[in-house]
PAVEXMAR-578887 format. One line per field, with one value per residue: residue number from 1; x, y, z of N, C-alpha, C in turn; chain. Coordinates in steps of 0.1 Angstrom, whole numbers, plus 5000, padded with zeros to 4 digits. Example, Ala and Ser with C-alpha at 12.3 -4.5 7.8 and 13.67 -1.06 7.14 Angstrom:
2
pos = 1_2
n_X = 5132_5128
n_Y = 4943_4978
n_Z = 5078_5071
ca_X = 5123_5137
ca_Y = 4955_4989
ca_Z = 5078_5071
c_X = 5132_5129
c_Y = 4967_5000
c_Z = 5078_5079
unit = A_A
END
This chain:
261
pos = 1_2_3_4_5_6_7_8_9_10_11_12_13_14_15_16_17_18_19_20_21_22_23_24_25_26_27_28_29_30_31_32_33_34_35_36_37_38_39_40_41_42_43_44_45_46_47_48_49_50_51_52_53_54_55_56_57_58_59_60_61_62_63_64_65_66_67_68_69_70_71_72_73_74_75_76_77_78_79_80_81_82_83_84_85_86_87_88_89_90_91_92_93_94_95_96_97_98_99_100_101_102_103_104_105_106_107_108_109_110_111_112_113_114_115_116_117_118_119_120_121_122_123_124_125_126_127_128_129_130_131_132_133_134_135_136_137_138_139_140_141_142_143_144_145_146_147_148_149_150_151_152_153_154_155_156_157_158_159_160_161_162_163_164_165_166_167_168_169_170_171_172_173_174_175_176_177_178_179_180_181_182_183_184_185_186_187_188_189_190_191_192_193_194_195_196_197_198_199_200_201_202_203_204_205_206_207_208_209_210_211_212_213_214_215_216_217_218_219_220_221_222_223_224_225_226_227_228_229_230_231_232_233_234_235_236_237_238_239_240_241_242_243_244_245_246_247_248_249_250_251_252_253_254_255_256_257_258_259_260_261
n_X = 5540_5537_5526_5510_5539_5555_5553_5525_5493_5479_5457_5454_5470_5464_5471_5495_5528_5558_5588_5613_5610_5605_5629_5646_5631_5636_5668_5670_5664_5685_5705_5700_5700_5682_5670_5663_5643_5633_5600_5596_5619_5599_5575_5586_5593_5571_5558_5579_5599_5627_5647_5650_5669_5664_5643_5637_5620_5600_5594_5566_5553_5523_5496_5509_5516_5532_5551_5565_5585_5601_5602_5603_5618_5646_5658_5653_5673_5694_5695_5703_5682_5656_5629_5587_5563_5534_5508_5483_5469_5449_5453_5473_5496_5474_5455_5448_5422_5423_5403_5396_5422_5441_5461_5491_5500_5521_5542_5538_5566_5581_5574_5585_5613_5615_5612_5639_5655_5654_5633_5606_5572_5537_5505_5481_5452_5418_5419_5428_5406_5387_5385_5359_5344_5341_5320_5318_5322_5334_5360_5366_5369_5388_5411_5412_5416_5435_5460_5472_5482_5504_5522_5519_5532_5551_5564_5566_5549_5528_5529_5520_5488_5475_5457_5439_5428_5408_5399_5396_5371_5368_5359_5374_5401_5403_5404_5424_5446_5446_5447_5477_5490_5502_5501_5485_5480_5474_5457_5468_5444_5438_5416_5420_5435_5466_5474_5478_5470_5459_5474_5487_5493_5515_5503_5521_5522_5527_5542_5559_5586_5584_5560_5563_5586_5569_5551_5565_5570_5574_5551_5535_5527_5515_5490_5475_5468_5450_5423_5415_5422_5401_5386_5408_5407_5379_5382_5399_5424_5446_5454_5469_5494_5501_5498_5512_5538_5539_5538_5565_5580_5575_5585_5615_5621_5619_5636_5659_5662_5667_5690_5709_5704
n_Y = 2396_2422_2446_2464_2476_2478_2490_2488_2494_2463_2457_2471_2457_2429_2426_2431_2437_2431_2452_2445_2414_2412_2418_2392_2376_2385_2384_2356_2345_2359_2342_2314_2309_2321_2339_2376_2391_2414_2429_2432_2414_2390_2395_2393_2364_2349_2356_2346_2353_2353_2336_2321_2324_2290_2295_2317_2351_2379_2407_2422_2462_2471_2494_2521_2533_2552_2537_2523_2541_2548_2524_2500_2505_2511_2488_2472_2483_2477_2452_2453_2453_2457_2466_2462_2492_2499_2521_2543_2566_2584_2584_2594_2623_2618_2592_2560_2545_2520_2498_2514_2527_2554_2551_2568_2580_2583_2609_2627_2633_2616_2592_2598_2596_2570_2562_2575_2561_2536_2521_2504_2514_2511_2516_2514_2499_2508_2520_2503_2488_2454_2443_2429_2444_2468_2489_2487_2511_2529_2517_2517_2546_2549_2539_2553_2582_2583_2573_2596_2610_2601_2609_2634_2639_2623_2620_2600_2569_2549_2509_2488_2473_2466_2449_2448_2425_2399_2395_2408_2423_2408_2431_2453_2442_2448_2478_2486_2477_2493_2515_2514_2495_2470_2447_2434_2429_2410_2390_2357_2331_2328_2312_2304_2300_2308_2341_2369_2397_2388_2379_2363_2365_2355_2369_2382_2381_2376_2372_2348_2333_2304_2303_2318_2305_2285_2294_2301_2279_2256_2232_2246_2263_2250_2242_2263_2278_2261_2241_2223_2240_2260_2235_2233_2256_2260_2236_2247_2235_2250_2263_2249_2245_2269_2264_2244_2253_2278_2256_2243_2269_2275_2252_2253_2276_2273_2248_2261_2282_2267_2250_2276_2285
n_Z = 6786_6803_6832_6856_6875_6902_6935_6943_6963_6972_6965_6936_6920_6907_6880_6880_6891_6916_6911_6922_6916_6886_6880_6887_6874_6850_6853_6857_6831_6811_6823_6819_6791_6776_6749_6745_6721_6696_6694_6666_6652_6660_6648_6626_6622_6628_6602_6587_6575_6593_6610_6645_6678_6699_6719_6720_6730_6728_6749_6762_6777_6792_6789_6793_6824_6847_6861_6841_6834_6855_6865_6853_6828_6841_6847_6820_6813_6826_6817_6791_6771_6750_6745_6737_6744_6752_6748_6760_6744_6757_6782_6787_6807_6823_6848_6858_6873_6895_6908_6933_6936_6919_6895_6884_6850_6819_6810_6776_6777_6789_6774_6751_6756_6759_6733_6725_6734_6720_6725_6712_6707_6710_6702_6728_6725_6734_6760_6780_6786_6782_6750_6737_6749_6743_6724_6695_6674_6693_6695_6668_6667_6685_6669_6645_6655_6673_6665_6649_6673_6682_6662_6661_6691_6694_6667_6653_6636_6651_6647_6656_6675_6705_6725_6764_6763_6744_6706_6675_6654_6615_6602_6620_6617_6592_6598_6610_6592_6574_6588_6587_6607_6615_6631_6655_6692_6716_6747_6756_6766_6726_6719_6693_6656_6653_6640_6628_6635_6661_6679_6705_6740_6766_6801_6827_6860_6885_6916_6918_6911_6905_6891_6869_6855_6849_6833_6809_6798_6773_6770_6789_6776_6752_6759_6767_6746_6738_6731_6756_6776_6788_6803_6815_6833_6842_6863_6879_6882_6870_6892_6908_6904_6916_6944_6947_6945_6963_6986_6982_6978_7012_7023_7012_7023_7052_7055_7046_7063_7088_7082_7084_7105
ca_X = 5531_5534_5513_5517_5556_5561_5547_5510_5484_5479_5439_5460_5482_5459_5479_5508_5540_5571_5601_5625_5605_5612_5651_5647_5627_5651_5682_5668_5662_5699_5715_5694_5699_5671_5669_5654_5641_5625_5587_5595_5624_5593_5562_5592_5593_5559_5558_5587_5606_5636_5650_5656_5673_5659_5641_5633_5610_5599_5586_5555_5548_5511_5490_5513_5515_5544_5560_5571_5592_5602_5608_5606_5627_5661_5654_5657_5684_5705_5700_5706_5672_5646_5609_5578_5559_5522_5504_5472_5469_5439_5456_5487_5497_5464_5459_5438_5420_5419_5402_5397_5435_5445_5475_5496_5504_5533_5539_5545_5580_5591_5570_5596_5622_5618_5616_5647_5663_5652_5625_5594_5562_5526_5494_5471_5439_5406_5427_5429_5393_5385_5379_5351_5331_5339_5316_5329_5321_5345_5367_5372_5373_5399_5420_5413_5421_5449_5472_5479_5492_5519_5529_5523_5540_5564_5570_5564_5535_5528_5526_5513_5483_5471_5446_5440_5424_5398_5398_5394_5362_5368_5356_5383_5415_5407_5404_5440_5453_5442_5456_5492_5488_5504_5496_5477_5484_5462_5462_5461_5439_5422_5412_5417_5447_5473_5468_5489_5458_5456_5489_5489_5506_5511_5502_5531_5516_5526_5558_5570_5592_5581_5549_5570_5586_5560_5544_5571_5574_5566_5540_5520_5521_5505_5480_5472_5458_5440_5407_5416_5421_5385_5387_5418_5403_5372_5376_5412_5435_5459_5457_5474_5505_5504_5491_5523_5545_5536_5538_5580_5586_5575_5597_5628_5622_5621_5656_5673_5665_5671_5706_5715_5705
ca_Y = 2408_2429_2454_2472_2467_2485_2485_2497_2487_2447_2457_2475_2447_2418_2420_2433_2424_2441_2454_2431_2401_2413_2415_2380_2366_2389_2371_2338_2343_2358_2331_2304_2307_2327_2350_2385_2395_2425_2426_2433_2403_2380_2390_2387_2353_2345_2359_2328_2360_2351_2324_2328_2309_2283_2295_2336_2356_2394_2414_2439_2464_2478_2503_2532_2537_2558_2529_2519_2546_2547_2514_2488_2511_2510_2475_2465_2486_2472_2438_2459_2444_2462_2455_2473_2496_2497_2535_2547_2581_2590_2586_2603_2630_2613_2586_2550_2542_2501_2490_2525_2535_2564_2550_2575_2578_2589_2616_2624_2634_2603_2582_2603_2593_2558_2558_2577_2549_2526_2511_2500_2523_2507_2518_2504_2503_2513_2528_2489_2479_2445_2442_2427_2453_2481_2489_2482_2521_2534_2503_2524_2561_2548_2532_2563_2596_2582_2575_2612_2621_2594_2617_2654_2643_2616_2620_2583_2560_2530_2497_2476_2477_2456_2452_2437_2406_2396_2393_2412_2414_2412_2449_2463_2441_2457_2490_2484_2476_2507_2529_2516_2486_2453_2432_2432_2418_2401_2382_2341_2324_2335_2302_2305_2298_2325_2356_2384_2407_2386_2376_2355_2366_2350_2377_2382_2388_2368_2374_2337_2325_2294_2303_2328_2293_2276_2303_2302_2263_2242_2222_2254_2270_2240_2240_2276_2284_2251_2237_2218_2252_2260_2229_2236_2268_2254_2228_2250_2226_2258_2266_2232_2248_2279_2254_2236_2259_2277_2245_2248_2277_2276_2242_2257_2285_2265_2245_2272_2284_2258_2252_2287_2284
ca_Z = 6787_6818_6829_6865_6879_6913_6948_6947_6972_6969_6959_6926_6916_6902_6870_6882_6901_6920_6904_6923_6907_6872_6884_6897_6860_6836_6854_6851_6812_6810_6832_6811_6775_6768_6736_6742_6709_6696_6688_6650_6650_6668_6641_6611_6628_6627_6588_6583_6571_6601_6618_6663_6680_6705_6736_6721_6735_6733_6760_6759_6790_6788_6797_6796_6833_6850_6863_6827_6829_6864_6869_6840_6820_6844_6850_6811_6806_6831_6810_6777_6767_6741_6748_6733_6754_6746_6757_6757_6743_6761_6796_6789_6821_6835_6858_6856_6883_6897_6926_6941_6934_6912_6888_6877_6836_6821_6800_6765_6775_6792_6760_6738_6761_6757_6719_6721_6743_6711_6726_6703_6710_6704_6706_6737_6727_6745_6774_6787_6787_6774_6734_6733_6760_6741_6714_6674_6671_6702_6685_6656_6669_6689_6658_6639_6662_6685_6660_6650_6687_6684_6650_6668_6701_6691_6654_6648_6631_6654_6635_6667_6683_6714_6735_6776_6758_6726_6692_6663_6643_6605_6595_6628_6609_6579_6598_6614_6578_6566_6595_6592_6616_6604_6638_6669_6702_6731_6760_6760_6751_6718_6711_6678_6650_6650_6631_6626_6642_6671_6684_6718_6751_6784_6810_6837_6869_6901_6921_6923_6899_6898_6882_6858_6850_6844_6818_6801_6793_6762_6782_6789_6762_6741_6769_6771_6734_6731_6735_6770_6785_6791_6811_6833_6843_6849_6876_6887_6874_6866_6905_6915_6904_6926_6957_6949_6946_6974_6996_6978_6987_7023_7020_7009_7031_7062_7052_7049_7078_7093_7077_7084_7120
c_X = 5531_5529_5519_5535_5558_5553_5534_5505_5479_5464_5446_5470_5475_5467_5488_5518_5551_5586_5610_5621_5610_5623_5647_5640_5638_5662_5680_5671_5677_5704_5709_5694_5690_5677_5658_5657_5631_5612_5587_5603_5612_5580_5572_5602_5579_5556_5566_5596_5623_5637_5650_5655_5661_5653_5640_5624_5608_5592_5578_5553_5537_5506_5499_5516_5529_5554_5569_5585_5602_5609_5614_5618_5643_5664_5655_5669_5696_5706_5705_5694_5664_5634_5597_5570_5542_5513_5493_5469_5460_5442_5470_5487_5484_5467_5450_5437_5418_5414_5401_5410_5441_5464_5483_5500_5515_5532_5547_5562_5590_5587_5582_5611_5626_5615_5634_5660_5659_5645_5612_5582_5551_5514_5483_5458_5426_5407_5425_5419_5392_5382_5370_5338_5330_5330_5323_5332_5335_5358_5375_5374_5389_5411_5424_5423_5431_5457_5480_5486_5499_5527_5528_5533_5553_5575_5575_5548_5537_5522_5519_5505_5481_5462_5448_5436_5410_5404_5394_5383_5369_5373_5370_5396_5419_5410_5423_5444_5453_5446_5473_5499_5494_5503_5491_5481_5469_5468_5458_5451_5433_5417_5408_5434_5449_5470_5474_5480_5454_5466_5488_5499_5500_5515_5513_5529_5514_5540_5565_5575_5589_5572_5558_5575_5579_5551_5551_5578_5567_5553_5527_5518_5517_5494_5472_5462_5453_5431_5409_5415_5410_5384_5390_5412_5391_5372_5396_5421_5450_5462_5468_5488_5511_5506_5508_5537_5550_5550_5557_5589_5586_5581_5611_5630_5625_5632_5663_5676_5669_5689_5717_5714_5717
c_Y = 2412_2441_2470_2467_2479_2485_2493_2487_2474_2447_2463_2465_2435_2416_2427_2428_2436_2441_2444_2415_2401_2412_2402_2370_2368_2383_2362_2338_2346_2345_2316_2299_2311_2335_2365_2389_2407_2421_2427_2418_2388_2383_2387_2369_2342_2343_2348_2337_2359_2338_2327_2315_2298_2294_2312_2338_2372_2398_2428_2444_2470_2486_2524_2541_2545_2553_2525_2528_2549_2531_2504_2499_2508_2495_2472_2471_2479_2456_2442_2450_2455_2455_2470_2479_2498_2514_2538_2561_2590_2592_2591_2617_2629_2603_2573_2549_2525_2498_2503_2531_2539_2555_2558_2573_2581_2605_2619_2628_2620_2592_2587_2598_2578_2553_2566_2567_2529_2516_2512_2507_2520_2516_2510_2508_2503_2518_2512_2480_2461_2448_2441_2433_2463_2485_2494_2498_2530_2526_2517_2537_2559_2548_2546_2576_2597_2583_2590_2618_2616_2604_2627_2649_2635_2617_2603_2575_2545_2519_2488_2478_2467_2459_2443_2425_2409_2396_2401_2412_2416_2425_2457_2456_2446_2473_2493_2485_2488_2516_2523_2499_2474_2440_2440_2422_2417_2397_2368_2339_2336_2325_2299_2299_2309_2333_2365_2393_2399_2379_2375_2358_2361_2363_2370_2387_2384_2367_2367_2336_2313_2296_2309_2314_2288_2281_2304_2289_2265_2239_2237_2261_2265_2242_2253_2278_2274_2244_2233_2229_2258_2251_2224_2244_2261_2247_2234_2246_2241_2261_2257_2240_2261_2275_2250_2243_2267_2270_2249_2255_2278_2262_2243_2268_2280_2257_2251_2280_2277_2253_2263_2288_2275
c_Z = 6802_6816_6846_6872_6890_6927_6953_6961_6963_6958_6941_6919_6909_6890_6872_6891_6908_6908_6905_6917_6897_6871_6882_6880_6850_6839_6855_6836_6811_6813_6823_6797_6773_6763_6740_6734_6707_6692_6668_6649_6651_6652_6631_6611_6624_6609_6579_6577_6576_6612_6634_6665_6689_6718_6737_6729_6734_6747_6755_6774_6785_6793_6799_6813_6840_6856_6856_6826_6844_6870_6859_6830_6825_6844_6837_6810_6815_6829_6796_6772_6760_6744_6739_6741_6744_6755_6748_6755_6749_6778_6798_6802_6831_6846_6850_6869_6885_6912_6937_6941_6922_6909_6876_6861_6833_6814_6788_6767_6780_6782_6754_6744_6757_6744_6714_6729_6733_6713_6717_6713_6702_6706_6716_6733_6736_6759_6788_6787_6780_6760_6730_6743_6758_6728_6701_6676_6679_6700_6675_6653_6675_6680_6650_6640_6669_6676_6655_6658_6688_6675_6656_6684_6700_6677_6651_6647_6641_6647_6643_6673_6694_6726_6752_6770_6749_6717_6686_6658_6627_6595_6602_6622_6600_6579_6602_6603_6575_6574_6595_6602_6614_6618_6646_6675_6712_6739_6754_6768_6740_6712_6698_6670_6655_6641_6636_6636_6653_6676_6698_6727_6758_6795_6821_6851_6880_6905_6921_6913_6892_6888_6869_6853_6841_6830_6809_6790_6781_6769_6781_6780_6751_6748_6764_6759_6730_6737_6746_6780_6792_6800_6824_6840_6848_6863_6883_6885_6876_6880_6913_6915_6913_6942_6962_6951_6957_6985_6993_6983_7003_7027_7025_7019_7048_7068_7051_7061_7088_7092_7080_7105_7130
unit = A_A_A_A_A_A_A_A_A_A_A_A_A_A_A_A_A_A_A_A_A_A_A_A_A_A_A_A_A_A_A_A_A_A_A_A_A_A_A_A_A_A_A_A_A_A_A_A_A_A_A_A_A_A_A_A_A_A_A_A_A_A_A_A_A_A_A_A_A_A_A_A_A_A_A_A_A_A_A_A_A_A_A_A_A_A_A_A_A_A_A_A_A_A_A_A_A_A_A_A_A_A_A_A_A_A_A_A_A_A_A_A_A_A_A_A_A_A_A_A_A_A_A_A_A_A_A_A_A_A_A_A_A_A_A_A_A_A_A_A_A_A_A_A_A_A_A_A_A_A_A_A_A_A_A_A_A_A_A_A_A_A_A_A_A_A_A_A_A_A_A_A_A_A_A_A_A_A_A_A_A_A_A_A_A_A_A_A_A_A_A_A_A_A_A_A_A_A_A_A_A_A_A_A_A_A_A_A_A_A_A_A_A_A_A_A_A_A_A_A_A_A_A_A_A_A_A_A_A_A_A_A_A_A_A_A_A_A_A_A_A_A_A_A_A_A_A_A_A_A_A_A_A_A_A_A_A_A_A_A_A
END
């Protein structure tokens, strides 16, 4: 799950990252035996409908911002990679604002662009807000009214919704069902089983690789959606690994200079 990808002001970047980092993860996964798979191959995965091999993964970008199309766009294509792009219909040729800085959106011609470049096109809902801060009611105007402008500007029904992070109530899975919807995505944790309407990502949002690594293990992703997690974050536990890494890099950085000197 990534979110901003290009070089804003540092105060703008909390869940985002630079371009050359995404180079620098997407050629690790190539060079590694990773599988990028589509978000349809990954829920008809989930459904037990398809096999993948060892070590898949899809990718989502969020938020709809003009970077998606600007940057993350040449950047998959020069791995020939498919990802789903997730856009909020309400900030289309707008902006979002983070942290006091104006982030440009895209617009529906470069959305159409990149369904015609065969990439998957979601719906983001509540124009990024948390899930569980937006009231059920604005929940379900959203669900309702957006979907039409994917059909007047794109000429396509989106099947995927996803939100920055929460859960579903109930009443809003059945409302998704009923517009067309067959999953929903999130952020990790949702401390919960899996479910089709609440589908677990690990947010992508720190320049080092190691960490990109490490979110992408076995190990943490048992950790991540289960009860202990509450605990890491708690007393920082998940920090240890940035500390350490760090300390690595300024290591390795040091030896080489040194070696090179």
């Amino acid at each position: 799950m990534y979110n901003q990808v290009d070089h804003y002001p540092i105060e703008a970047m909390e869940d985002g990252l630079h371009p050359e980092s995404q180079i620098e993860q997407l050629d690790y996964l190539m060079k590694h035996g990773f599988h990028i798979v589509s978000l349809d191959q990954a829920l008809s995965y989930m459904e037990g409908k398809e096999k993948l091999p060892e070590n898949s993964l899809a990718i989502t970008i969020d938020g709809g911002y003009a970077d998606a199309y600007s940057q993350v766009l040449p950047i998959l294509e020069r791995y020939s990679i498919k990802a789903a792009f997730f856009i909020a219909p309400g900030l289309i040729n707008g902006s979002r604002v983070i942290k006091g800085h104006s982030l440009p959106c895209m617009s529906w011609g470069q959305v159409r662009s990149l369904v015609d470049k065969g990439m998957t096109i979601g719906h983001y809902g509540c124009n990024g807000r948390a899930f569980q801060k937006v009231p059920r009611e604005i929940v379900e105007e959203d669900i309702v009214h957006s979907k039409p402008l994917f059909e007047k500007y794109l000429n396509i029904q989106p099947t995927y919704y996803a939100v920055f992070e929460g859960t579903p109530e109930p009443k809003t899975v059945e409302l998704l069902k009923e517009h067309g919807y067959k999953a929903m995505l999130t952020k990790s944790p949702t401390k919960q089983r899996l479910s089709l309407y609440s589908i677990s990502r690990i947010q992508v949002d720190d320049d080092d690789l190691n960490i990109f690594l490490v979110k992408i293990s076995k190990t943490f992703l048992r950790f991540k959606d289960s009860r202990y997690w509450k605990c890491i974050r708690k007393y920082r536990l998940d920090m240890a690994f940035h500390h350490l890494s760090k300390f690595y890099n300024k290591f390795k950085s040091g030896r080489v200079s040194s070696e090179t000197s």
